[in-house]
C-alpha positions as CSV (number, residue, x, y, z in Angstrom):
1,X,90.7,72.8,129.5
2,X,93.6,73.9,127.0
3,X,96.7,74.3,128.4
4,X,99.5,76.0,126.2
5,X,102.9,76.1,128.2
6,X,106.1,77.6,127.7
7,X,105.4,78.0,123.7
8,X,107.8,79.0,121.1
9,X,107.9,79.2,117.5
10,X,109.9,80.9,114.9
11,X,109.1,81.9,111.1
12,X,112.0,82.2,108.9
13,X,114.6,82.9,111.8
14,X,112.1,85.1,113.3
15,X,110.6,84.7,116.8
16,X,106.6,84.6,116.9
17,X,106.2,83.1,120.8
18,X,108.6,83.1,123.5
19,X,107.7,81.2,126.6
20,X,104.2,81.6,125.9
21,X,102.0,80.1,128.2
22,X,97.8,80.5,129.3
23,X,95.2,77.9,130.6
24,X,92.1,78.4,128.8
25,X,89.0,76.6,131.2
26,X,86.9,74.8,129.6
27,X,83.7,76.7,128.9
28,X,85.4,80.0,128.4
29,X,84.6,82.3,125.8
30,X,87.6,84.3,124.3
31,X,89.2,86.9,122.1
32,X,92.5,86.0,120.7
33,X,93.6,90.2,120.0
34,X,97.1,91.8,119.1
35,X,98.4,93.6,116.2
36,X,98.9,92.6,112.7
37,X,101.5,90.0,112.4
38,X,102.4,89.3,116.0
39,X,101.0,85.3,115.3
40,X,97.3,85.1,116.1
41,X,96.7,82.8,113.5
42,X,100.1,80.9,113.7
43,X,99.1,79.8,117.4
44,X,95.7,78.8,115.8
45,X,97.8,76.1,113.9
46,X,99.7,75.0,116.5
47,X,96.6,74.5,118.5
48,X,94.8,72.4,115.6
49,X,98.7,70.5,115.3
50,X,99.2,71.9,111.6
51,X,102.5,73.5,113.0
52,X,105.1,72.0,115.2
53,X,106.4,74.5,118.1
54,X,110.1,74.9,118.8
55,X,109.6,74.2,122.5
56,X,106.9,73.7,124.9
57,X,103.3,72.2,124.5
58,X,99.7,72.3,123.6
59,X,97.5,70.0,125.7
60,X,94.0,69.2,125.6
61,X,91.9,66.8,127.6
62,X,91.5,63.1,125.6
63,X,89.0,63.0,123.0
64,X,88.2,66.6,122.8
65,X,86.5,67.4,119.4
66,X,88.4,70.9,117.9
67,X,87.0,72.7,114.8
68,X,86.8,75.7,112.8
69,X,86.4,77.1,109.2
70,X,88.2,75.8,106.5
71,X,89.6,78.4,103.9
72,X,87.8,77.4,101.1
73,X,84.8,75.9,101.0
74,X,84.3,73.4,98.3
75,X,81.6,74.0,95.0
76,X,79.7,71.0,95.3
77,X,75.9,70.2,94.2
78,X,74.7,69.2,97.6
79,X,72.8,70.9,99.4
80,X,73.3,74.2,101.7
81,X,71.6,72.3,104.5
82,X,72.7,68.7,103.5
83,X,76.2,70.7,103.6
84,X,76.0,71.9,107.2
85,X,74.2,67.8,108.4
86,X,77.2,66.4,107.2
87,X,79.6,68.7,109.1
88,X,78.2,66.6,112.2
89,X,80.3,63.5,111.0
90,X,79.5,61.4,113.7
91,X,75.7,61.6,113.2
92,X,76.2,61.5,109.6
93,X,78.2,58.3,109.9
94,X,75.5,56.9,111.9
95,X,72.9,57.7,109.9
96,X,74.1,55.7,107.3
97,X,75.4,52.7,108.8
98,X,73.7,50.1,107.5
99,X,73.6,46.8,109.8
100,X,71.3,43.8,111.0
101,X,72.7,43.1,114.6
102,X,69.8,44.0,117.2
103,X,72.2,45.6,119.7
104,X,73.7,47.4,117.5
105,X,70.9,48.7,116.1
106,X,69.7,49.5,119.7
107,X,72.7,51.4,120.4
108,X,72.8,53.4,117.0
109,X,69.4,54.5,118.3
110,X,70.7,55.1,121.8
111,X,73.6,57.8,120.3
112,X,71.4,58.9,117.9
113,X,69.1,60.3,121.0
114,X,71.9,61.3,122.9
115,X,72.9,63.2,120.5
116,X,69.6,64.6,119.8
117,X,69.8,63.9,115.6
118,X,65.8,63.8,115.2
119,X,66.3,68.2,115.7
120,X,69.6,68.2,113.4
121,X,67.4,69.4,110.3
122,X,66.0,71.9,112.3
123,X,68.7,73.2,114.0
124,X,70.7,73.4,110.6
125,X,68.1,75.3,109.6
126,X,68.4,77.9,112.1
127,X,71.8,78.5,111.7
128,X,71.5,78.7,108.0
129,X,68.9,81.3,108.3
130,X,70.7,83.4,111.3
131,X,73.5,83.5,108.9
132,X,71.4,85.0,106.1
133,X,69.6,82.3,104.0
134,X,66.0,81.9,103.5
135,X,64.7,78.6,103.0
136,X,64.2,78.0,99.6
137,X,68.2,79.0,99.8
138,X,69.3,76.4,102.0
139,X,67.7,73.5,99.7
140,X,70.2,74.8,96.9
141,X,73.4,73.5,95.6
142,X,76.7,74.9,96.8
143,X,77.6,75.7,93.7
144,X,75.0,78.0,93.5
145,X,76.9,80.5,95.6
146,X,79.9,82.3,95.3
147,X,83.3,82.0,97.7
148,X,82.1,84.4,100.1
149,X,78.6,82.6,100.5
150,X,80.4,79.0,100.5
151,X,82.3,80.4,103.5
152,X,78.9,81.4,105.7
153,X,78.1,77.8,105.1
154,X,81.2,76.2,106.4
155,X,80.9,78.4,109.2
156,X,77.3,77.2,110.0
157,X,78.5,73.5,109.3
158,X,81.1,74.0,112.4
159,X,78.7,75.7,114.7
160,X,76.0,73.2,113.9
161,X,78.9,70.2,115.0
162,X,79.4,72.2,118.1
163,X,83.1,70.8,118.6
164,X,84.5,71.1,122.1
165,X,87.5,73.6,121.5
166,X,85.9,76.0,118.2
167,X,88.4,78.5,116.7
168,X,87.2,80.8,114.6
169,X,89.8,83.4,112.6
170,X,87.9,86.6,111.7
171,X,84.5,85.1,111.1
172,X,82.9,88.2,110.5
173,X,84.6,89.4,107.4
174,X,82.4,87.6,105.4
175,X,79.2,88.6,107.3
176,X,77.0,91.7,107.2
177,X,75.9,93.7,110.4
178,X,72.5,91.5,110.8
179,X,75.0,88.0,110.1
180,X,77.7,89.7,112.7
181,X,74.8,90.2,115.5
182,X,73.7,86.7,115.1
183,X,77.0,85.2,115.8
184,X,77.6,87.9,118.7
185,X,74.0,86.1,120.3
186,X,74.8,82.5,118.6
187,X,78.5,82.6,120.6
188,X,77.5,84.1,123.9
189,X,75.5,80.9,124.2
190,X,77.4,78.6,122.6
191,X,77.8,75.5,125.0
192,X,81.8,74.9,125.2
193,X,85.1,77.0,124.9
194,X,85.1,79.3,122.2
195,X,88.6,81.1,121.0
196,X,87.7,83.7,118.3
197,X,90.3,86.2,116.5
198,X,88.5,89.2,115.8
199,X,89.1,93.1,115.6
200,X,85.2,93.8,116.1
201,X,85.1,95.3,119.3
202,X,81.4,95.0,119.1
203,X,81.6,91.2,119.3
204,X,84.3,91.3,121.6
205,X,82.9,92.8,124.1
206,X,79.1,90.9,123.9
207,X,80.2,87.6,122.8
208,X,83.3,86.9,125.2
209,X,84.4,87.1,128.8
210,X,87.7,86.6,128.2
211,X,90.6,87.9,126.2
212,X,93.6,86.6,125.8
213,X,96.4,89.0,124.2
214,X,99.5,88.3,122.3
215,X,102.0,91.0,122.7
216,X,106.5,91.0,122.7
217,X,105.8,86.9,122.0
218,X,103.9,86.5,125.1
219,X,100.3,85.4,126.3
220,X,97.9,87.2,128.8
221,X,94.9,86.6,129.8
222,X,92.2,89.2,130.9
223,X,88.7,88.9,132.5
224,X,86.0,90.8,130.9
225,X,85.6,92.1,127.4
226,X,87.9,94.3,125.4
227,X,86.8,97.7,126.7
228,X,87.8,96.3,130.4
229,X,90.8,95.1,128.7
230,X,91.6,98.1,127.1
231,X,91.3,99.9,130.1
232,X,93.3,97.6,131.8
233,X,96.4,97.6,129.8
234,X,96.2,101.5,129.7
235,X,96.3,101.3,133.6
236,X,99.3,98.6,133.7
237,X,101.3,101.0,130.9
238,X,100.9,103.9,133.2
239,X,102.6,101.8,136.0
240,X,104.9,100.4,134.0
241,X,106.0,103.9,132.7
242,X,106.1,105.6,136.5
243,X,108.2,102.6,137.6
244,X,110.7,103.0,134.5
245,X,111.0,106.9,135.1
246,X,111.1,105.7,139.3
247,X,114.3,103.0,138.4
248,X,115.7,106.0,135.5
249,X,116.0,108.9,138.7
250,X,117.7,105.6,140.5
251,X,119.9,104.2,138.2
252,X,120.9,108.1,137.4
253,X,121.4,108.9,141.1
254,X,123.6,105.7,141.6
255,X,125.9,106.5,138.8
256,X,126.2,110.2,139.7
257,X,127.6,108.6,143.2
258,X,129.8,106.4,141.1
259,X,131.1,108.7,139.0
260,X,132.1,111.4,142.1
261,X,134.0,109.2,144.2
262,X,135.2,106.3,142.1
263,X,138.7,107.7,142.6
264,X,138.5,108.7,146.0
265,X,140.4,106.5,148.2
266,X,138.1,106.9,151.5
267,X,134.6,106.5,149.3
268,X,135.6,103.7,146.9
269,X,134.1,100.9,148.9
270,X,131.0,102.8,149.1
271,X,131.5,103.8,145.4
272,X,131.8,99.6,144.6
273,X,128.7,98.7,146.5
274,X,126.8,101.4,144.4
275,X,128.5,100.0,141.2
276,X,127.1,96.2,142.1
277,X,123.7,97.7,143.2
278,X,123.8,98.9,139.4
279,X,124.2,95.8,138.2
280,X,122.0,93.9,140.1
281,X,119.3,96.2,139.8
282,X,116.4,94.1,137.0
283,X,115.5,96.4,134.4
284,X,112.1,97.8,133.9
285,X,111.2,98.8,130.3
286,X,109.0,101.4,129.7
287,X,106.6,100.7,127.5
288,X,106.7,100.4,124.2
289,X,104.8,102.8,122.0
290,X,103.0,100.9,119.6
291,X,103.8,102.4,116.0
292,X,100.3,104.8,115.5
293,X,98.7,104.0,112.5
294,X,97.2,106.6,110.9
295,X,94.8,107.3,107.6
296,X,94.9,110.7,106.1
297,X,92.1,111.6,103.7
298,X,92.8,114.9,101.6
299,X,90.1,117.3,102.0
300,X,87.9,119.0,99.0
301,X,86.8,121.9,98.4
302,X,82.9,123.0,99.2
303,X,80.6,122.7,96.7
304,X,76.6,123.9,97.4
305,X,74.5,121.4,98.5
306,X,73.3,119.1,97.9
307,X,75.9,117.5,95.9
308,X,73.3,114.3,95.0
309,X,69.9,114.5,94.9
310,X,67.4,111.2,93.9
311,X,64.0,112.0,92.8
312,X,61.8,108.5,91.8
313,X,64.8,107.1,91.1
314,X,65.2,103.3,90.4
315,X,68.0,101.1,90.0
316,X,68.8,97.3,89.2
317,X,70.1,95.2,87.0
318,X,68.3,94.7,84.0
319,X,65.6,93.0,85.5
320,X,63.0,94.0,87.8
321,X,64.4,97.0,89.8
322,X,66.1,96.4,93.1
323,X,65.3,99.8,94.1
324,X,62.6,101.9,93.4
325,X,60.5,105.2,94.3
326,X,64.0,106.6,95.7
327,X,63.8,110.3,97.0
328,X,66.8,110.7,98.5
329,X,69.3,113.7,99.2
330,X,73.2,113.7,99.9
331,X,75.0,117.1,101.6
332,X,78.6,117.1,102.0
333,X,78.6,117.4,105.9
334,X,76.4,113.9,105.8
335,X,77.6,110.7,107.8
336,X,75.0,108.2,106.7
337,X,75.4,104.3,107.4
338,X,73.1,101.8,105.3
339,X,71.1,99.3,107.2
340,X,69.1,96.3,105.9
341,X,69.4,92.9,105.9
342,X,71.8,90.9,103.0
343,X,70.0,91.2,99.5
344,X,68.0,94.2,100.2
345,X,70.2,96.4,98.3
346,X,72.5,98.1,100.2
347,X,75.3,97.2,97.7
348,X,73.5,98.3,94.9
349,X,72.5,101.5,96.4
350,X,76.0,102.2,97.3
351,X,76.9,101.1,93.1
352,X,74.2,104.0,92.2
353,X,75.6,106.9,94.2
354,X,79.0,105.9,93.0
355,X,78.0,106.2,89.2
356,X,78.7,102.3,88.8
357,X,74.7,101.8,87.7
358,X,72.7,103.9,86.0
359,X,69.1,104.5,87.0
360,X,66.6,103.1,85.1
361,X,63.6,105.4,85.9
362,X,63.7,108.9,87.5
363,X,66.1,111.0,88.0
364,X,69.6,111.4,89.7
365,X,71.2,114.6,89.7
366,X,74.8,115.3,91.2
367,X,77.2,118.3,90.9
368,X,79.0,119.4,87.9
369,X,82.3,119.1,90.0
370,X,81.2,116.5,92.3
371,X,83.8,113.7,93.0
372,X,83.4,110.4,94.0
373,X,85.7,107.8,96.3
374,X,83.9,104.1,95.7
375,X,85.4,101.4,98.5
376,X,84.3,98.0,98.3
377,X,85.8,94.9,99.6
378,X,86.1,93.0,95.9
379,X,88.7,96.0,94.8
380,X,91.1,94.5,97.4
381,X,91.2,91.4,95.7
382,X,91.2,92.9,92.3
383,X,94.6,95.0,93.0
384,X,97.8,93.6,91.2
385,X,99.4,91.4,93.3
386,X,102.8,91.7,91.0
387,X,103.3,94.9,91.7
388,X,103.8,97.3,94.7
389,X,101.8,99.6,96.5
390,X,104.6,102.4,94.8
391,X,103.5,100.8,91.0
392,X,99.7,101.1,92.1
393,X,100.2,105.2,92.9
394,X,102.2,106.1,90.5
395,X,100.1,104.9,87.8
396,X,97.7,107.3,89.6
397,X,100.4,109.8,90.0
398,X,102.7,109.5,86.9
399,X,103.6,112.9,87.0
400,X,104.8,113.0,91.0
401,X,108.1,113.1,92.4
402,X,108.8,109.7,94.5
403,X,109.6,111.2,98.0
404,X,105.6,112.7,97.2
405,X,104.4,109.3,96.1
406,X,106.2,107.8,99.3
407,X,104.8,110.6,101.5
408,X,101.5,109.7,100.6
409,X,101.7,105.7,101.2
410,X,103.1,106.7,104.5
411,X,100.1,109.0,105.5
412,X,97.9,105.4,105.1
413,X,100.8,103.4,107.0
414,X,102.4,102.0,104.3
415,X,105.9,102.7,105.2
416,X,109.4,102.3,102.7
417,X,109.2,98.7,103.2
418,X,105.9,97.7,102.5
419,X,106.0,100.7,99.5
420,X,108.5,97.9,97.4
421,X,107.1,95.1,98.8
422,X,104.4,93.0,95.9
423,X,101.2,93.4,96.7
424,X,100.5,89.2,97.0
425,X,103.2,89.8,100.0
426,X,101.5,92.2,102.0
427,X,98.6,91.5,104.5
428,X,95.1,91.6,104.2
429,X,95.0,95.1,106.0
430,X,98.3,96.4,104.4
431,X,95.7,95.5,101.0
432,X,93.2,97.5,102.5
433,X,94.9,100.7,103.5
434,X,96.2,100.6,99.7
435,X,92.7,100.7,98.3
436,X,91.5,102.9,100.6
437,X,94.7,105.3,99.5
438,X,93.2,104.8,95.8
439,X,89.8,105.7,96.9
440,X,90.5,108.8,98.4
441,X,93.4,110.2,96.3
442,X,91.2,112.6,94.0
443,X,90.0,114.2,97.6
444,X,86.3,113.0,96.9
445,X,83.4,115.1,97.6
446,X,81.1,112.0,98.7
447,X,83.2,108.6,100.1
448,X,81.3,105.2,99.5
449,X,82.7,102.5,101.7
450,X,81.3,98.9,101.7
451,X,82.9,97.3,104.4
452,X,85.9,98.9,104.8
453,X,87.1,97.7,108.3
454,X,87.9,93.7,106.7
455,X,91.4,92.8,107.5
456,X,91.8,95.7,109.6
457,X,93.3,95.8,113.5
458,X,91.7,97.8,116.0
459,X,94.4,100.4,115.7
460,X,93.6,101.1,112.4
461,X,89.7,100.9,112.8
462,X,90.0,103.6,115.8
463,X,92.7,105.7,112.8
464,X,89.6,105.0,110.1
465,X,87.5,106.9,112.2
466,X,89.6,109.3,113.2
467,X,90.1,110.4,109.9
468,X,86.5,109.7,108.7
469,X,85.4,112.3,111.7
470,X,88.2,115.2,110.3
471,X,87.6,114.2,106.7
472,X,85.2,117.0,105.1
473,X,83.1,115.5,102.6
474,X,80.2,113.1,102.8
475,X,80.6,109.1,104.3
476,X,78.1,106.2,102.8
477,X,78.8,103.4,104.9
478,X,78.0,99.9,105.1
479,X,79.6,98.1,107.7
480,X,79.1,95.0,110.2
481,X,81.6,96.8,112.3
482,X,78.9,98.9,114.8
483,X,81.5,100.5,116.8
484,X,82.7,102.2,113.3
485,X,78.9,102.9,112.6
486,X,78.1,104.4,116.0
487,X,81.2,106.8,115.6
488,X,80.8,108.3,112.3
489,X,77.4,108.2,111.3
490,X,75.0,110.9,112.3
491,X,71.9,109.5,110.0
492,X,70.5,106.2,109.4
493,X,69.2,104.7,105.8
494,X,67.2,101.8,106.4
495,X,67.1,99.5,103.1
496,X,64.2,97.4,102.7
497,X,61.1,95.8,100.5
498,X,62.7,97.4,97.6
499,X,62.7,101.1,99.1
500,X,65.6,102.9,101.1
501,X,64.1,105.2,104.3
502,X,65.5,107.3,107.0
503,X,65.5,104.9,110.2
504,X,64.5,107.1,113.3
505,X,65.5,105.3,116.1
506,X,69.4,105.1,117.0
507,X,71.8,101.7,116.1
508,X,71.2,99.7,119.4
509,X,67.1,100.1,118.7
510,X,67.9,98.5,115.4
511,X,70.3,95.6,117.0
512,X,67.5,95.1,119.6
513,X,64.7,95.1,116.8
514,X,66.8,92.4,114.7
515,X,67.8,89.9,117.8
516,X,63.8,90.2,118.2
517,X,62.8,89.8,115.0
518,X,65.1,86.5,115.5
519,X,63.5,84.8,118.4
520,X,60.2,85.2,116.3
521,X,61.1,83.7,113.9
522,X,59.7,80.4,114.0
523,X,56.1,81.8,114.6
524,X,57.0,83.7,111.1
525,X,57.0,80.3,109.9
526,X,53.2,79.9,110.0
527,X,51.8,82.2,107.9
528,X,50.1,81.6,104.7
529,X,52.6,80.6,102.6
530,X,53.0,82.5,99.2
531,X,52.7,81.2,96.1
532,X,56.0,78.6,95.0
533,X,57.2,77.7,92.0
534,X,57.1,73.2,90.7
535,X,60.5,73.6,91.3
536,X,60.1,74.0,95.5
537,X,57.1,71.5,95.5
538,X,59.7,69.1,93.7
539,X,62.1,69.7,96.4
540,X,59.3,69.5,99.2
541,X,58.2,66.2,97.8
542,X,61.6,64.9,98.0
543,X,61.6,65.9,102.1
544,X,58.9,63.9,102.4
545,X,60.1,60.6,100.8
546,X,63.0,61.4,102.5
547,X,61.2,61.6,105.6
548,X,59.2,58.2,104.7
549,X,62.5,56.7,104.4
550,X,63.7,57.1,107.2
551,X,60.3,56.1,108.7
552,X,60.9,52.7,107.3
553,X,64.1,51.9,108.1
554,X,63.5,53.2,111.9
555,X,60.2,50.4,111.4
556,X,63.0,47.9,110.3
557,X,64.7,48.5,113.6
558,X,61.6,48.3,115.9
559,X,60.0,45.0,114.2
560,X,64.1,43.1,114.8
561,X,64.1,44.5,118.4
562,X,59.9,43.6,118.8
563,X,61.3,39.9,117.4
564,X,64.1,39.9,119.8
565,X,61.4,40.6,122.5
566,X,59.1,37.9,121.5
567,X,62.1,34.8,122.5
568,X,60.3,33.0,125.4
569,X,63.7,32.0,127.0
570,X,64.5,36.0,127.6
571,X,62.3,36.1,130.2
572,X,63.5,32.7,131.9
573,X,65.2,33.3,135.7
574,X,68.7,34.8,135.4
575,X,67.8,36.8,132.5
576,X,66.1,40.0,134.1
577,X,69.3,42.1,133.6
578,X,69.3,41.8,130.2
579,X,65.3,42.2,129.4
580,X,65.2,45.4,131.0
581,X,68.6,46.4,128.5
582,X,66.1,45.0,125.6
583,X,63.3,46.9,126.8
584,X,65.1,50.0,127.3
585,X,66.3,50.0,123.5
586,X,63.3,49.0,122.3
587,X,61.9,52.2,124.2
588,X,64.9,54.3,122.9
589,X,64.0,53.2,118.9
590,X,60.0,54.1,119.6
591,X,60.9,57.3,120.6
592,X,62.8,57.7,117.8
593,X,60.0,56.5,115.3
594,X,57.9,59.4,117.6
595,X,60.3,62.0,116.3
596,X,60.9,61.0,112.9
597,X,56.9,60.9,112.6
598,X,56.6,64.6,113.8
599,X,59.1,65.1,111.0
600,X,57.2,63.5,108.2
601,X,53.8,65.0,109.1
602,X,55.9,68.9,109.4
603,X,57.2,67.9,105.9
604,X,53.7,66.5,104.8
605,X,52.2,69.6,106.3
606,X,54.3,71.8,104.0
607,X,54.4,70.3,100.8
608,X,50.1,70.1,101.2
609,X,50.1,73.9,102.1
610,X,52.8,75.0,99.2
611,X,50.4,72.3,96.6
612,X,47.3,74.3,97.5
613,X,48.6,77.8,97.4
């Protein structure tokens, strides 16, 4: 159970928590939700004991194990999978203790079972590949993948060391739609508490049964997902506002008394009661009206359709194409969303219709006028963190009065203070909003957005699409965020094997198809392999030595334990107690040598299969 009681903490003068206080069961699964900036990830480290609180406390029960996702994620040459195995440090550390004392043998054995290490490899495995890499992936180095990669790994390294208490800040920015559907499943059935920030509503309302809102310094927590939250607070507002208007007509009535017959000799005992009713009377606030945040996209004109048209088209990067055999056509009333799993090609689809490739066979022909709005989550990071949202437009703008450049920053929610505040000051969806302001300025024809919703609240996901759905050109989306999808598209593109298709069915056919596809997947596993390179049979040979390895040394531990067995004076009277403890560990280390055999022959199985093929 966490217990967080009557919690405060300021920044810089500023009050983030008040009195804060919510018991969290043990079990529980939960979304952490509020706006921007109201301290979701500040209570986060004062959970994990990075921050001191002003007043109050955290408690947790003794020895509880806490973990989440580090920030950055190390470049290192070991291995994906070796990565996530050594997350586990306590079967890591056991694995490698190296020692000659029977018992302790016996009981390294013992943990090891408890823990259940023979499965880890395979277990790594399975996270690795729910979060989007393929085998041959997870046997490469670290350094083989970029930041955003490197993150999907620590997060599999903290799910694989299933820590009692596991906090997890926005985990789905770095995932695609199939990645962000494998957590939503991986969570829901996740063994022990689970306190997630997230603005998916998706995952908020599948993964958790609990949410926990931070609003005016304060914690509540709800039963039920975010919808039955949201509807909820809507109900307690509405109270809250009748009661205020209920006290107002009160408080109005009272002091209408007051003011009548203050002077009046014969009513000015009645006139003082009133008076100290007044003051005694406890305030109710109405609520307060949560500052709207709004996109607005400037409209184009019309242009005859279609505004893109694809005919054999293919697309890549030098190489062999990507894409190919494309026969594709854009209008500008189209909604389309992009499905496929990660590496199919979604990105580089998106890159083709926005002019940033060229095809390399077939045609692609657009309007003479046609104009273009590209959003992708790397331009974020590639703004100018010296400067201010103002110095970003007007370099846009040169030419445009100020109150007009202003006007414009505030139409995406970027009001006079953040308009002169650096960019490296603002927050990740202040960022965003200033991009998207970029991407739409020209009043594009056709607007490409790659993941759009990163950094964003649920306020300003429900504004997106509200301006995506009065917005009169044509959308391209690619998104992880299906509550965004299921709003604003109106056709599906299925990317895959090197092809992009209409998709016939509606989104939760194609959720249902991949969480399928997912429990299958081991039977996938025994196919005929394909053809593999000596670098893979390299790397399966290693397996199996390592797997031989660890044969022996579990050999070492029976023959000790077998010689422990074979003393004559263990089985004189007096010593039956502590035969049966002998024979139990020797039974404990055979059952281990069962399990690491089933390993090597798996491994053995592989590396003859991927010889011969």
């Amino acid at each position: 159970m966490l217990r967080i009681s009557d919690l405060s903490y300021s920044v810089e003068g500023r009050p983030l928590l008040e009195g804060a206080s919510a018991t969290i069961p043990a079990g529980h699964k939960v979304g952490l939700v509020g706006r921007n900036g109201t301290g979701k990830t500040t209570l986060f480290r004062l959970i994990r004991g990075e921050l001191t609180p002003d007043g109050g406390a955290i408690s947790l029960p003794e020895r509880a194990r806490m973990g989440g996702v580090a920030q950055e994620v190390p470049s290192s040459e070991t291995s994906l999978i070796d990565t996530v195995l050594a997350a586990d440090t306590e079967r890591a550390a056991l694995m490698d203790e190296e020692t000659e004392d029977p018992t302790r043998i016996a009981e390294i054995q013992a943990r090891l079972t408890d823990i259940d290490a023979w499965s880890a490899e395979a277990r790594a495995a399975t996270i690795l590949k729910g979060l989007g890499f393929t085998e041959a992936e997870q046997k490469m180095p670290c350094s083989a993948f970029s930041g955003g990669w490197r993150m999907r790994v620590a997060l599999a390294g903290v799910l694989f060391s299933q820590p009692d208490l596991l906090l997890l800040d926005e985990p789905t920015n770095y995932l695609d739609l199939e990645g962000a559907l494998w957590l939503e499943s991986y969570l829901a059935r996740y063994p022990h508490t689970v306190i997630i920030i997230s603005h998916d509503r998706g995952l908020l309302n599948r993964a958790v049964n609990h949410i926990l809102h931070l609003t005016d310094r304060r914690l509540t927590l709800y039963s039920g997902g975010y919808d039955t939250f949201a509807r909820t607070r809507a109900e307690q507002r509405a109270v809250q506002a009748a009661e205020a208007k209920k006290q107002e007509l009160r408080r109005a009535h009272l002091q209408s008394f007051v003011d009548r017959f203050r002077a009046k000799a014969s009513k000015a005992r009645q006139a003082q009661s009133r008076v100290k009713m007044l003051e005694k009377m406890e305030t109710i606030r109405m609520p307060e009206d949560a500052a709207r945040t709004v996109f607005t996209f400037p409209n184009p004109e019309e242009l005859a359709p279609p505004i893109v048209q694809l005919d054999g088209a293919a697309v890549g990067y030098g190489g062999p194409p990507v894409l190919r055999r494309l026969n594709l056509r854009l209008d500008q009333d189209d909604r389309i969303a992009l499905l496929g799993r990660n590496g199919e090609g979604k990105s580089t689809l998106s890159k083709l219709l926005a002019g940033k490739l060229r095809a390399e066979d077939g045609r692609v022909q657009s309007s003479s006028k046609l104009r273009i709005g590209y959003f992708a989550q790397h331009q974020v990071d590639e703004l100018r963190i010296d400067e201010t949202p103002l110095d970003h437009i007007r370099r846009e703008r040169p030419d445009e009065a100020p109150a007009k450049l202003r006007a414009r920053l505030a139409g995406f929610g970027l009001g006079a203070d953040q308009a002169e505040t650096a960019v490296g000051r603002l927050s990740g969806g202040q960022k965003a909003r200033l991009s998207l302001l970029l991407a739409t300025l020209e009043a594009p024809h056709l607007l490409i957005l790659d993941e759009p919703t990163n950094h964003l609240d649920i306020e300003s996901r429900e504004a997106l699409v509200e301006a995506l759905t009065e917005y009169s050109g044509a959308v391209v989306l690619v998104s992880h965020d299906m509550h965004l999808l299921r709003l604003v598209a109106d056709r599906l593109w299925l990317v895959k094997d090197g092809t992009v298709t209409p998709y016939e069915e509606d989104l939760e056919s194609y959720r249902q198809m991949l969480l399928k596809g997912e429990e299958r997947a081991p039977k996938a596993r025994k196919e005929k392999p394909k053809a593999v390179s000596a670098e893979d049979i390299a790397t399966l040979r290693a397996e199996v030595r390592k797997c031989e390895a660890r044969m022996e040394k579990i050999d070492e531990m029976r023959d000790r334990l077998a010689a422990k067995l074979a003393d004559p004076s263990l089985y004189e009277d007096g010593r039956v107690g502590e035969l049966q403890t002998w024979q139990k560990k020797y039974a404990e280390v055979m059952e281990g040598l069962d399990r690491a055999e089933a390993l090597w022959m798996r491994a053995q199985e592989r590396l003859e299969a991927a010889s011969g093929a």
